[in-house]
C-alpha positions as CSV (number, residue, x, y, z in Angstrom):
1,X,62.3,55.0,-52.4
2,X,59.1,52.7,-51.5
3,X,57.5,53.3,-48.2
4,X,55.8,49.7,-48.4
5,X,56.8,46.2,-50.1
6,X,55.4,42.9,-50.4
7,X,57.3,39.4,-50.1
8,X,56.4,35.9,-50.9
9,X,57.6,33.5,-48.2
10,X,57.2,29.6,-50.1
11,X,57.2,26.5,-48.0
12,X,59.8,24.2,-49.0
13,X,59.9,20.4,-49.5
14,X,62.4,17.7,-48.8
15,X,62.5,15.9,-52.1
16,X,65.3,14.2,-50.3
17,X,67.3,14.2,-47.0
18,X,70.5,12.4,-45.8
19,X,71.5,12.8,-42.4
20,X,74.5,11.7,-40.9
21,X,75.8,11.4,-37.6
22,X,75.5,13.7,-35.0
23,X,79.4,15.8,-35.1
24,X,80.9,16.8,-31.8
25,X,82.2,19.6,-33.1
26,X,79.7,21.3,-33.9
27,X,78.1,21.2,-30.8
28,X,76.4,18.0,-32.0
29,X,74.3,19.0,-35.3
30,X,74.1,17.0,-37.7
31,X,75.5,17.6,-41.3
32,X,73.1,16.8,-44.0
33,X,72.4,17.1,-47.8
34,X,69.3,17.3,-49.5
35,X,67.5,18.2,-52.5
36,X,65.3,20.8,-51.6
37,X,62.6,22.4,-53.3
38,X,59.5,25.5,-52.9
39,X,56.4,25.2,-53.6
40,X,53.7,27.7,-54.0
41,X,52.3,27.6,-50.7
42,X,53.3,30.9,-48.9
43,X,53.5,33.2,-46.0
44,X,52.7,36.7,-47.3
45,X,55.0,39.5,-45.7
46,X,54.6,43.6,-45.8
47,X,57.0,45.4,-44.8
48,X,56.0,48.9,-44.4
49,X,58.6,51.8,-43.3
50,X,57.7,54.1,-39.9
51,X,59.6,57.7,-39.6
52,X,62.7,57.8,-38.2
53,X,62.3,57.4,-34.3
54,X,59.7,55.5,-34.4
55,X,59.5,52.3,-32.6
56,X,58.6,49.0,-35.0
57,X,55.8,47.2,-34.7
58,X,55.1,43.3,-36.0
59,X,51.5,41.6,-36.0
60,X,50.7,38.1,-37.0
61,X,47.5,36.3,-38.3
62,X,46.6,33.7,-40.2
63,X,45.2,33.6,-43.8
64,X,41.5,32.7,-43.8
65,X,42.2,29.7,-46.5
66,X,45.5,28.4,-44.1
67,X,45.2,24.6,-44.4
68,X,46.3,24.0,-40.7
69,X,45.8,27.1,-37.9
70,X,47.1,27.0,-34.4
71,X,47.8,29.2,-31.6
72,X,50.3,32.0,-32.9
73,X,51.4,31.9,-29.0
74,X,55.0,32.3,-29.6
75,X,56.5,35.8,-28.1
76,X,56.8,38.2,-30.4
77,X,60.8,38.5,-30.3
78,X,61.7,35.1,-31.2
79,X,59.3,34.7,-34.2
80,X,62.0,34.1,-37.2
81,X,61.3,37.4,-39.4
82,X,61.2,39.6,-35.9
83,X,64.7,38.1,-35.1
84,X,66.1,38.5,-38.7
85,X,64.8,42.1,-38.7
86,X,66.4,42.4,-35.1
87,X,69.7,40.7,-36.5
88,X,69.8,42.8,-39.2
89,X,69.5,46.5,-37.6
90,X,72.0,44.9,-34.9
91,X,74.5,43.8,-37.8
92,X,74.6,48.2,-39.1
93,X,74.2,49.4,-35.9
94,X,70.8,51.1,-36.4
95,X,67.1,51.3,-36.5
96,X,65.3,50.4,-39.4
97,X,62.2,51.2,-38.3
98,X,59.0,49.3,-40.0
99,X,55.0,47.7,-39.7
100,X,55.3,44.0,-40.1
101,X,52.2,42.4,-41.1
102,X,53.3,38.6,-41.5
103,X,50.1,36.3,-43.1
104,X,50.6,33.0,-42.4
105,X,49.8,30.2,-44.2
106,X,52.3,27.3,-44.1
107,X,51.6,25.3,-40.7
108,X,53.9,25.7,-37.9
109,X,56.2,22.9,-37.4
110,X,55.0,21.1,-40.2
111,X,59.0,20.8,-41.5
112,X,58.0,23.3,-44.7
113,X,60.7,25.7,-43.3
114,X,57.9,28.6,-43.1
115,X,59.8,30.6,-40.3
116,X,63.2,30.1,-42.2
117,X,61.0,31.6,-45.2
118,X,59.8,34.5,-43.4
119,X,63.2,35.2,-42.0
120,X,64.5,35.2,-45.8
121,X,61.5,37.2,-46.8
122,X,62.4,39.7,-44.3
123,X,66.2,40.3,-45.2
124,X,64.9,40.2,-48.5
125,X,61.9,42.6,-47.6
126,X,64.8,45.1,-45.5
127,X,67.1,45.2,-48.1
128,X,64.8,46.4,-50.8
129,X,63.1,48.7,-48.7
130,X,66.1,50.4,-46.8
131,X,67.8,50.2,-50.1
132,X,70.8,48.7,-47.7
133,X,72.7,47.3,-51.1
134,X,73.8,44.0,-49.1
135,X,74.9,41.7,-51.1
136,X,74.3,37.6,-51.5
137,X,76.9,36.6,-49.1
138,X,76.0,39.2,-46.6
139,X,72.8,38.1,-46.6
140,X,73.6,34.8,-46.5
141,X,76.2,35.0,-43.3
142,X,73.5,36.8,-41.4
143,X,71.1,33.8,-42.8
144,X,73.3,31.7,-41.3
145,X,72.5,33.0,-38.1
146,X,68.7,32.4,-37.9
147,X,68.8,28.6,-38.9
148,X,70.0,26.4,-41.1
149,X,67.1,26.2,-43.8
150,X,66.9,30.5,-43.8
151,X,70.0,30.0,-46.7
152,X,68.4,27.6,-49.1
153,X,64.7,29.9,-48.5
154,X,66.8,33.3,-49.4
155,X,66.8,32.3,-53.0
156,X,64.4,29.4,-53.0
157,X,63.9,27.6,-56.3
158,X,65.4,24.1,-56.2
159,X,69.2,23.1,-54.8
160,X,71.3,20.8,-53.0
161,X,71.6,21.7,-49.6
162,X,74.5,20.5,-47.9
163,X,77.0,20.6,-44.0
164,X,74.6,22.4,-42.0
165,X,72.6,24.6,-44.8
166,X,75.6,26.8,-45.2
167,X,76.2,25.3,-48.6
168,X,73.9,25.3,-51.4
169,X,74.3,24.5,-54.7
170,X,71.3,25.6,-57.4
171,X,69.9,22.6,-59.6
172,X,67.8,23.1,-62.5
173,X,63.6,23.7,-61.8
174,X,62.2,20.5,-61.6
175,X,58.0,21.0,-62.5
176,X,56.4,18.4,-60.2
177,X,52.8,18.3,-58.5
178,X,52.3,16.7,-54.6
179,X,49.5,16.5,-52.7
180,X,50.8,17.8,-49.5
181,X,48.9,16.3,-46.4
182,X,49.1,18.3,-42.8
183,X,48.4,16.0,-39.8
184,X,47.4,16.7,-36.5
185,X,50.4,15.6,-34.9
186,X,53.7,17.0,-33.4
187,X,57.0,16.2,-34.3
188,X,59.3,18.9,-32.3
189,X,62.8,18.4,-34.6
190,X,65.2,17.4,-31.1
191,X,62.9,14.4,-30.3
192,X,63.6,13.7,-34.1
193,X,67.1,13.5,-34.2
194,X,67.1,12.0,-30.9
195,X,65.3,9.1,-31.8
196,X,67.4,9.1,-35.3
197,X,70.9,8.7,-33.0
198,X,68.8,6.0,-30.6
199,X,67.6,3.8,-33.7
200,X,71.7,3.6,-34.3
201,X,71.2,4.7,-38.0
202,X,74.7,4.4,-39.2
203,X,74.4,8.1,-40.2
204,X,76.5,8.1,-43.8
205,X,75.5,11.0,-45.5
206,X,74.1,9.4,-49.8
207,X,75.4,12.7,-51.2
208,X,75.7,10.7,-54.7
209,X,71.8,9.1,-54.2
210,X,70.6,13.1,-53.7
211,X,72.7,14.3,-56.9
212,X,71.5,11.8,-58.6
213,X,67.4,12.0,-58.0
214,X,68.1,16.1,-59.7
215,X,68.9,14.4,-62.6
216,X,66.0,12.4,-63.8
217,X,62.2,12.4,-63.6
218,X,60.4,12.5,-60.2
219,X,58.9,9.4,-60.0
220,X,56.2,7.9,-57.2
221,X,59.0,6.1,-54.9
222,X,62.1,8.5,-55.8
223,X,61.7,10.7,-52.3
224,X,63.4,9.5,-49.3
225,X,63.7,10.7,-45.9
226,X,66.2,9.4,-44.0
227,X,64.3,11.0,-40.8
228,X,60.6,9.1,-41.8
229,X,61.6,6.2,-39.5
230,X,62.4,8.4,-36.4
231,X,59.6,10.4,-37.0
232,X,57.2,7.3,-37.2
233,X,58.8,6.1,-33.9
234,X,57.9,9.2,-31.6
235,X,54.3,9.4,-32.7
236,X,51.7,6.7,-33.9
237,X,49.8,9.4,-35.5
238,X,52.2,9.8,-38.1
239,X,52.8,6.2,-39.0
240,X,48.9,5.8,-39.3
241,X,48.8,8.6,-41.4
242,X,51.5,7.6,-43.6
243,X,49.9,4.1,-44.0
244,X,46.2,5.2,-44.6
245,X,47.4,8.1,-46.9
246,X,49.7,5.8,-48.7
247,X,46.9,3.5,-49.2
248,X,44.2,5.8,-50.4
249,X,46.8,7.0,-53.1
250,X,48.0,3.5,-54.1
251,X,51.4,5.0,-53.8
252,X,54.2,6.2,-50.9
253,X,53.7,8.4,-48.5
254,X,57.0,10.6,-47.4
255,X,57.7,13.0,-45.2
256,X,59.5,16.2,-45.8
257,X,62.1,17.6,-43.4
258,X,61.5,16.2,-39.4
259,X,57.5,16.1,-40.2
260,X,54.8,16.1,-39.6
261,X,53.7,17.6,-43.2
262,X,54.0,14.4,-45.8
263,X,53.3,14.4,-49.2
264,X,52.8,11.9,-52.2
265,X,54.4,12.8,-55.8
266,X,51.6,12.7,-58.3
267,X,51.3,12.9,-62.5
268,X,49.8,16.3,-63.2
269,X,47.5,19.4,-61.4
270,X,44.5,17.0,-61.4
271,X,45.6,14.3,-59.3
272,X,47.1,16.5,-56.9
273,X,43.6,18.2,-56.4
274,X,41.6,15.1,-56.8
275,X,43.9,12.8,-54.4
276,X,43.6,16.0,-51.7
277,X,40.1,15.9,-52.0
278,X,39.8,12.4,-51.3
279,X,41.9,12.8,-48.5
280,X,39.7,15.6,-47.2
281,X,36.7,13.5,-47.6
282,X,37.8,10.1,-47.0
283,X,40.5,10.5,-44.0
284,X,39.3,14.1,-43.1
285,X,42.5,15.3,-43.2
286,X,43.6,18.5,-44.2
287,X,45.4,18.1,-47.7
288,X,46.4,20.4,-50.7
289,X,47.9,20.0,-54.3
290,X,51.0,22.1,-54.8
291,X,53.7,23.0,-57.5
292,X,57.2,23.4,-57.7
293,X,58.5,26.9,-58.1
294,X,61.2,28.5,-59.2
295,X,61.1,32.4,-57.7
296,X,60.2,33.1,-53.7
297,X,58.1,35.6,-55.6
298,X,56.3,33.4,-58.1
299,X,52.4,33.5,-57.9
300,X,50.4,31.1,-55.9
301,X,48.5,29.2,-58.5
């Protein structure tokens, strides 16, 4: 049995994202699908196990190299991987009692899904450690739970996400490079949505326009959003951004999940480290070139 284990936490992209219209039933969510995908910029999680008895402890920081630091200033108990490690022991009935040392690296509400991916990292993490033997569905019921992108991070890779991220259906590893691009702005998700219902979008879900972008080449204009317009609304920031980065790169600018990260598709590694640089220099932003991955363990490149 290991006393300590190490998990990858990826960031995630919204390669694309229908919403539809907010559904009283469900306490007004609303149901989406969307090709998602990770990418190999990570949270780093160890998970080390205390004796019996002991009390568990959890510390935060952030990587020296994080493209985007801000005030971890959240209490402790309702960062995601506290609350899935909190979920978890309350789901068996008992302690499992552990060190947390969470590294973070993917910016806080960015809309890369890095507390969903620590959360998955630590029922990963819990079950490996603990040797618990819970299996997909377990995990992903108790996923459920934490948020609706916590699912889709549990196995990470690429898949179409769909209802409100309880169902998710794997698609094949698609190998693209994006220059992702981390403004200084906020776009808290309820404002979001809000201002998605008040624009009167007709909110009918393009299932057959996400299937179909899995199925060919990722080209400059194939990402959409359909919460880029909403997102633009609430901030200036953002729509500046967009335009200035969309400019620079002579190609569109999108926005993944509710923002504020956006990101432009490009040909191979070296534009994506090239066009961040000249985003860095030029618009002194903060900007990176990622890949797709296929593994929440696969090596940051």
């Amino acid at each position: 049995m290991r006393s300590t284990i190490r998990q990858l936490a990826p960031a995630k992209v919204n390669l694309a994202l229908s919403v539809g219209a907010a559904d009283p039933s469900a306490e007004g969510k609303h149901p989406i699908c969307s090709w998602m995908v990770s990418v190999n910029l990570h949270d780093v999680l160890e998970l080390t196990r205390a004796q019996p008895g002991r009390m568990s402890l959890y510390a935060i920081q952030w990587d020296d190299d994080a493209p985007r630091k801000t005030e971890i200033d959240w209490p402790i108990t309702r960062d995601l991987a506290v609350r899935a490690h909190l979920a978890l022991e309350n789901q068996l009935g008992r302690r499992l009692p552990l060190r947390m040392k969470l590294t973070k690296s993917i910016p806080v509400g960015g809309g890369l899904g890095g507390g969903s991916s620590d959360a998955a990292a630590m029922l990963r993490g819990c079950n490996d450690l603990f040797e618990l033997d819970l299996g997909d569905d377990e995990l992903l019921d108790l996923a459920m739970t934490l948020g609706s992108d916590v699912g889709f991070a549990l196995r990470a890779g690429s898949a179409i996400v769909e209802g409100f991220g309880e169902r998710i259906e794997p698609r094949p590893h698609v190998q693209c490079h994006l220059t992702l691009v981390f403004p200084d702005c906020q776009c808290p998700t309820g404002l979001v949505y809000r201002a998605f219902d008040d624009l009167n979008m007709d909110g009918a879900l393009e299932e057959a326009r996400v299937r179909a972008l899995t199925t060919t080449p990722l080209a400059e204009a194939s990402p959409f959003n359909d919460l880029a317009e909403p997102a633009r609304s609430i901030t200036t920031d953002l729509a500046n951004v967009m335009a200035d980065v969309s400019a620079l790169a002579d190609a569109p600018c999108h926005l993944t999940g509710s923002g504020s990260t956006v990101f432009v598709v490009c040909t191979d590694p070296l534009h994506a480290e090239m066009l961040a640089q000249v985003i860095r220099d030029r618009l002194s932003l903060a900007a990176m070139p990622v890949r797709t991955i296929t593994h929440p363990d696969e090596e940051h490149a």
